[in-house]
N, C-alpha and C positions, 0 to 999 in steps of 0.2 A: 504494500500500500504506500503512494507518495505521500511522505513527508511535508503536515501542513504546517506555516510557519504564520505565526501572528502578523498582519502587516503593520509597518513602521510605526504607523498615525496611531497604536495602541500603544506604542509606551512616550513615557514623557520625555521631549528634548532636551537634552544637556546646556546648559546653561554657559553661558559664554563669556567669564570675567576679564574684564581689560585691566591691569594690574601697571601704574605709573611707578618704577621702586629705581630710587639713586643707583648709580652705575655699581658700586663699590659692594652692593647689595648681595649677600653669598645664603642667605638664611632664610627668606620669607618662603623662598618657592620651595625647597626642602621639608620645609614647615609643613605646607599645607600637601606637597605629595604623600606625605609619611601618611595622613589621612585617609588616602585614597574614597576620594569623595565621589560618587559615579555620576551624579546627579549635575557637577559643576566640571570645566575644563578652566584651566587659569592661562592665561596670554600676555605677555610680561612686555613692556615696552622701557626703554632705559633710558635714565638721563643724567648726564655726566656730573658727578661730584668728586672733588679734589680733597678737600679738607670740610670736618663738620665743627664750621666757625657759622656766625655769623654771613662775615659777607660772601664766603664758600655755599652757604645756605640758598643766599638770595642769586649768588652766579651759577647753581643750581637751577631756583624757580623762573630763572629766565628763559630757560630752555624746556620747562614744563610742558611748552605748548605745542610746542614741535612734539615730541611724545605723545602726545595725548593725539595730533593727525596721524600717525603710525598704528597708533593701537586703534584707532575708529577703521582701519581697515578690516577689521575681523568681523565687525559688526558686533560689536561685543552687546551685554542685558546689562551691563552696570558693570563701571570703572572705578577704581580706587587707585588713588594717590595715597599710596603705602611708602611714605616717609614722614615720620611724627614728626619731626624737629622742623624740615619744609615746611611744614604745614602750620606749626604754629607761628614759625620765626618774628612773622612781623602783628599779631594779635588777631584778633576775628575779623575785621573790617575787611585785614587785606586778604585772608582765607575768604570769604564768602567773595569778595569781587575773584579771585582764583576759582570758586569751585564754579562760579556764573560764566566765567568766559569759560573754562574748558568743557561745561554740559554744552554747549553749544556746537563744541567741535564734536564732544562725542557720539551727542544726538541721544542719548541714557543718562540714566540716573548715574549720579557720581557722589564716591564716599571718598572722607579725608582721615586719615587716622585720628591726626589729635581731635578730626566733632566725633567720630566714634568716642573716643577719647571721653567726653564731654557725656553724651548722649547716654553712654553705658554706669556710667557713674551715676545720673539720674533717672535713670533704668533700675535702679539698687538702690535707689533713696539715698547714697551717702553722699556728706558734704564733706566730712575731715580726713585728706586722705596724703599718705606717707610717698612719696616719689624716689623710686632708685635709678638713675639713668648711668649710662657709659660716659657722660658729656663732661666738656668743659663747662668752667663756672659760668661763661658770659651766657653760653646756649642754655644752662640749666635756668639762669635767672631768666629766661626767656620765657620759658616753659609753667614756671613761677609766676610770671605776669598772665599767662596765659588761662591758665588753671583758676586764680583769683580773680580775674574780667569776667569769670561764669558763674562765680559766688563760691565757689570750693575756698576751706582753709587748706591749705599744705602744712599736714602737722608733723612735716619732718621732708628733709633731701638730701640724697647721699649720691655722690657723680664720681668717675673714677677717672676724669681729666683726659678721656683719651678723645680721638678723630680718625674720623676716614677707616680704613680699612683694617685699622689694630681693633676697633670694636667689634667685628665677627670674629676674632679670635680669643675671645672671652670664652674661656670653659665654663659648662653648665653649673659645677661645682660654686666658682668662684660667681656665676652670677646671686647663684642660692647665697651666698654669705654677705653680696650686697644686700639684697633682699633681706636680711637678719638686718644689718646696722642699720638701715633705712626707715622700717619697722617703729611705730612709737606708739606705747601703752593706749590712746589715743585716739589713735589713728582706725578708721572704720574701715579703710581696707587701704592696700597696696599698689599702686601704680610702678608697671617695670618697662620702660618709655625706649622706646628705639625698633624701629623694624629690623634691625640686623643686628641683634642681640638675643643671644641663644637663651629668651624667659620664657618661651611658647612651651618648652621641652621640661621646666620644672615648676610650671604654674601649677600643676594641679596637688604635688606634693607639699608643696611651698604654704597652698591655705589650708593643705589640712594641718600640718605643722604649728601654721601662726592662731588658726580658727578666725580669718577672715578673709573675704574676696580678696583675692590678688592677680591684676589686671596685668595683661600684657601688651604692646602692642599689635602682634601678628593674631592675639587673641582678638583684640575689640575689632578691628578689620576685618576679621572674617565673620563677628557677629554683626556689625554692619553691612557688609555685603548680602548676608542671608536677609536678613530686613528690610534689607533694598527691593529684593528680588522677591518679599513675601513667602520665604522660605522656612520651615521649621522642621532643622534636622538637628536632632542630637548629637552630642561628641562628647562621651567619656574622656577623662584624665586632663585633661586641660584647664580645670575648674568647672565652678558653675556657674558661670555667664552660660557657658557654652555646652554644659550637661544640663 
């Protein structure tokens, strides 16, 4: 008897995410294959960053745009600009006039890490929250201004001074002991800030440990993207944003 096969239009199409992540970026798309998500495919487009200063930051965000016509070639369901520090560098005003011109190229909805960032924290009712990043001071106080323009206290910051391309070489170990000093009695959860810092991999040990949410960025990005996309899939180990 021939072998009958369901046709296509019966299962659901796979989702097409356009993914905008600094050039130097070794860690998001790792991230999210370990997952093996069947439902989504991820389409990575790149944009050159040298150093994670300041004005490296913004000679970064200049070239966002160009990115963002490369990835619209895919015809992507929704695009994220998966770099926290980009994204907060210059405060909300200049992110929202950022996320307006590139939905335009993209023609989709479009997520930013740091309003994931933002959006997921008041998704969880907290306002007092602890920040570990890899950053230098000036980037951290950036991040600082950023977090408290949304009403959040930062009840604690601990940044390990580093840039560029020495930050995905953070072992998971040593990101978990940030995550400890960063930590304050206080603090209603955890923020672990950078897309190419290895927190996605020990978020979920990290708050059973402390007994409180502990935020990543490759985590809020990817619960952003779901949200965008009106999606509700479970993910074990990662925390519970995302369980």
């Amino acid at each position: 008897m021939e072998k009958v096969t369901a046709p296509a239009a019966a299962h659901p199409r796979t989702r097409r995410v356009g993914m905008i992540v600094p050039s130097v970026n070794a860690v998001i798309e790792p991230d999210y294959a370990r997952l093996g998500l069947p439902a989504l495919s991820f389409h990575v487009s790149r944009v050159m960053l040298r150093e994670t200063t300041p004005e490296g930051l913004r000679a970064m965000n200049a070239g966002v745009a160009q990115a963002a016509e490369l990835i619209a070639s895919v015809t992507p369901d929704v695009v994220a600009f998966a770099c926290t520090s980009g994204s907060f560098i210059d405060g909300e005003a200049a992110l929202e006039r950022q996320l307006q011109s590139l939905e335009a190229i993209v023609g989709c909805p479009i997520v930013a890490t740091s309003r994931c960032i933002v959006q997921s924290l008041q998704a969880l009712g907290i306002r007092r929250v602890a920040v570990a990043t890899p950053y230098l001071d000036a980037v951290n106080e950036a991040e600082r201004a950023f977090l408290e323009s949304h009403g959040f206290e930062v009840a604690g910051m601990e940044g390990m001074g580093l840039s560029g391309k020495a930050i995905r070489e953070v072992p998971p170990g040593e990101v978990a002991a940030l995550v400890r000093r960063a930590d304050r009695p206080d603090a209603e959860a955890v923020f672990v800030s950078c897309t190419d810092f290895r927190a996605f991999e020990i978020a979920g040990r990290m708050e059973a440990e402390l007994g409180k949410p502990v935020l990543t960025s490759n985590q809020v990005t990817l619960w952003g993207i779901l949200r965008a996309l009106g999606m509700q899939i479970r993910i074990a180990g990662h925390g519970g944003l995302l369980a």
